[in-house]
C-alpha positions as CSV (number, residue, x, y, z in Angstrom):
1,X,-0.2,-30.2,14.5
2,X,-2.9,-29.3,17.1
3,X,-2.2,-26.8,19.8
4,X,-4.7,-24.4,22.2
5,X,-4.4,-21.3,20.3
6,X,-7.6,-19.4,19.3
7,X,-7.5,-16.8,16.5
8,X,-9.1,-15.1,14.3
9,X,-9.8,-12.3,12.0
10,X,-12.3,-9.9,12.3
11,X,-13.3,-7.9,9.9
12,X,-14.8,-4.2,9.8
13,X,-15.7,-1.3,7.9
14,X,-15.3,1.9,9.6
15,X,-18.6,4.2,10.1
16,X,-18.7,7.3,7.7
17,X,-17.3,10.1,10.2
18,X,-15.4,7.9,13.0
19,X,-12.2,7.2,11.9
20,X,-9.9,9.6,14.9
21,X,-12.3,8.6,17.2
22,X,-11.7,4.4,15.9
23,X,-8.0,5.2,15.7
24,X,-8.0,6.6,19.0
25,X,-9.7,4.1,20.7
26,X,-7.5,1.6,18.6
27,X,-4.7,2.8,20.4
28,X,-6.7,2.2,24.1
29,X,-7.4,-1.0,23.4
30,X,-4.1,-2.3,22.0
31,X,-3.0,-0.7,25.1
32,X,-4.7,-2.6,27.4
33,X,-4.8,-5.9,25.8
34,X,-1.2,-5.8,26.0
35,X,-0.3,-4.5,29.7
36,X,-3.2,-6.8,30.8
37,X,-3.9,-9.9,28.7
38,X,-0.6,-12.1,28.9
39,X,-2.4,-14.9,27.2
40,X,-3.4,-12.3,23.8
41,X,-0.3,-13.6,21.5
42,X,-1.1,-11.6,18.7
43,X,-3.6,-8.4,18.7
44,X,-2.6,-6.6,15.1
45,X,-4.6,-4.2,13.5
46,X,-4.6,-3.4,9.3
47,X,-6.4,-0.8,7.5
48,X,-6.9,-0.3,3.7
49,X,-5.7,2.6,1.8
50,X,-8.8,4.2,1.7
51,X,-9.2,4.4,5.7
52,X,-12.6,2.6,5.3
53,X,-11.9,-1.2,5.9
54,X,-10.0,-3.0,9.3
55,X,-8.9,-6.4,9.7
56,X,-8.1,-7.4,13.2
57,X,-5.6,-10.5,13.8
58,X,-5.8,-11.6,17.4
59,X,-4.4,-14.9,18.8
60,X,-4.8,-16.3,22.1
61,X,-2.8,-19.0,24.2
62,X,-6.1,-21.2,24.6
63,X,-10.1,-20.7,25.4
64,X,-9.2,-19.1,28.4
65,X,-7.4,-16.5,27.5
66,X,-9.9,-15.9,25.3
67,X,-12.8,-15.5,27.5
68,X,-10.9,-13.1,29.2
69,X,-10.2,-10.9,26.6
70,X,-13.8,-11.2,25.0
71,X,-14.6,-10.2,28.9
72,X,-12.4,-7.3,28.8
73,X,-13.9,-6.8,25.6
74,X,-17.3,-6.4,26.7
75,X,-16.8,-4.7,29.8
76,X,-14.9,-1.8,28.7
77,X,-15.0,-1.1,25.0
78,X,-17.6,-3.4,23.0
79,X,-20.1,-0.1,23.0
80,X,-18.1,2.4,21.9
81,X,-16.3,0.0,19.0
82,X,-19.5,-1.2,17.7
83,X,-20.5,2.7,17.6
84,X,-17.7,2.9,15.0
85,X,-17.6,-0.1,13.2
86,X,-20.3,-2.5,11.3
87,X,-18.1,-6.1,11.5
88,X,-18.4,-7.7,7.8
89,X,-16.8,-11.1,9.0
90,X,-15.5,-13.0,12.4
91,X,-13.4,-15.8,10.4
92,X,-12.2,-18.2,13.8
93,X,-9.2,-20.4,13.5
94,X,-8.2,-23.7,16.2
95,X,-10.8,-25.5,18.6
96,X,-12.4,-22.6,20.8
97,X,-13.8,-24.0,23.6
98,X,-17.5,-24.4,23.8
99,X,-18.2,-21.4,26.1
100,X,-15.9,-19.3,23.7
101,X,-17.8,-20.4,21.3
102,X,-20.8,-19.3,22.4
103,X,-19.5,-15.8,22.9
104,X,-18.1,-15.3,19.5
105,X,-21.5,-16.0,18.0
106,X,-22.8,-12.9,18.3
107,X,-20.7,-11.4,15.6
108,X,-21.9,-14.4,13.4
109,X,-18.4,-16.6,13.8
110,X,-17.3,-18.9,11.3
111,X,-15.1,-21.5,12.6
112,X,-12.4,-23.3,10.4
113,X,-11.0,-26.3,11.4
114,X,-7.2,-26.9,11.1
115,X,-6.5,-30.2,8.2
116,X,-2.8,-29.4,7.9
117,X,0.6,-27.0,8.5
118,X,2.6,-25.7,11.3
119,X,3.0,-22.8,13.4
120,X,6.2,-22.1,15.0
């Protein structure tokens, strides 16, 4: 039942005025994350019908392909997302390391621990 995978959903409303610039910089980051991050298994993004609301569905190999996203992250694109986005909810699924851990705290993580099902 167990693997190394770390995911999550993060969840964000979209600042009044910012929605090209968050879709464009959607598009960068998606981008990158995927020429650069082989260990990023899923990095999905949904928006309500309103335009207002994101959900982002990203799921690593382990913690440290994690770290090296959240690194990524922070280097090149955490100030100009949290310009465009207020995060509502960081809902984190499997057994993140401590370190990774540690660095999803800041956006006030909530860590669910895995009692059943399968993944394939």
């Amino acid at each position: 039942m167990s693997n190394n995978n770390v995911h999550w959903i993060l969840e964000l409303d979209i600042n009044d005025g910012k929605s090209d610039d968050f879709k464009a910089l959607m598009a960068e980051m998606v981008d990158a994350t995927q020429a650069n991050e082989p260990g990023a298994m899923n990095y999905e993004w949904f928006i309500s019908g309103d335009g207002k609301h994101c959900h982002i569905y990203e799921r690593y190999s382990d913690s440290a392909a994690t770290m090296v996203h959240l690194g990524n992250f922070g280097a090149k694109f955490a100030e100009r997302f949290l310009d465009m986005v207020s995060p509502t909810g960081l809902t984190v699924y499997g057994d993140p390391s401590a370190e990774a851990r540690a660095a999803l705290a800041g956006l006030g993580a909530v860590h669910m621990e895995q009692i059943g099902g399968f993944a394939r």
